[in-house]
N, C-alpha and C positions, 0 to 999 in steps of 0.2 A: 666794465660794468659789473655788477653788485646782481648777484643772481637773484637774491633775494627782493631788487626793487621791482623786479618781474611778477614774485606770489601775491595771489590776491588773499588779502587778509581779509579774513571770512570779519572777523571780527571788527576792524573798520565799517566793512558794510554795513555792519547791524546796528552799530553804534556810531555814527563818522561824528566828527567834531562838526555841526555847520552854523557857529556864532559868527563865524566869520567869513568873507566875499568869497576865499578860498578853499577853506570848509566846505562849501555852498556849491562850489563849479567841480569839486573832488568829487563829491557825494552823488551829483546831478552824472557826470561823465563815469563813473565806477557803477553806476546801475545801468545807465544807456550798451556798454562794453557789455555788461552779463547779460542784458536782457537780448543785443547783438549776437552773441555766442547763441544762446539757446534759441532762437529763430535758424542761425547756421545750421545746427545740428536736426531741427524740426522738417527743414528744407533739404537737408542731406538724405533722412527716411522718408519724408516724401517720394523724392525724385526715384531712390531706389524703389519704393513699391511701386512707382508707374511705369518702372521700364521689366519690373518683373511681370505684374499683370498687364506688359502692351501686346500679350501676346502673338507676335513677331509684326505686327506690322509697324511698316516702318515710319508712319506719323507720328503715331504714342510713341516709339521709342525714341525718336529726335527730338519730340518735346522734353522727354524723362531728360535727355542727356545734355539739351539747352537749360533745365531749370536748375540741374548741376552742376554745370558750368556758373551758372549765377548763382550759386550756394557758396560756392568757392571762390570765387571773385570776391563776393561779399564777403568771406572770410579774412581774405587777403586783405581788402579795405580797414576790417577789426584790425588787424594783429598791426598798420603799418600807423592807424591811429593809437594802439596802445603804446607804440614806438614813439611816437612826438609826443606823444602825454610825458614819460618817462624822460627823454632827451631834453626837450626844451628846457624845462628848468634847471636842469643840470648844466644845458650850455651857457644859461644868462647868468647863474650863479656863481659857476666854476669856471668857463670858458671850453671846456669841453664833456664829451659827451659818455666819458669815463665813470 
């Protein structure tokens, strides 16, 4: 795999080609992924401020730690979707995932 099919080109984003069907599902799935990230990250400082201020009991701080667990999960879900975006095409085109 081509490290480079990984970077997000900032540039794409702001300008994507969408005349066409796949132009159109690039563009729509390349915003859903960043706008994905930055809720990750929103829900990551979240969770840390409510187990800092749960001051020690222990319902705030197993919520703090339940809503990170599901920051994270969430995450995991991005990054195994940004994986099939990248594979698929490469498997139908080429045969493998190279």
């Amino acid at each position: 795999m081509n490290p480079d099919d990984l970077k997000l080109n900032l540039d794409q984003m702001l300008r994507p080609e969408v005349n066409t069907i796949g132009g159109i599902m690039e563009f729509i799935v390349a915003r859903m992924l960043f706008m994905g990230g930055v809720l990750m990250v929103i829900a990551v400082i979240y969770s840390g401020i409510m187990y800092i201020t749960a001051g020690g009991e222990p319902a705030k701080a197993a919520q703090a730690r339940k809503n990170l667990v599901w920051a994270i999960t969430g995450f995991i879900i991005i990054l195994l979707f940004q994986s099939i975006i990248v594979w698929v095409p490469n498997i139908i085109t080429k045969g493998t995932i190279d």
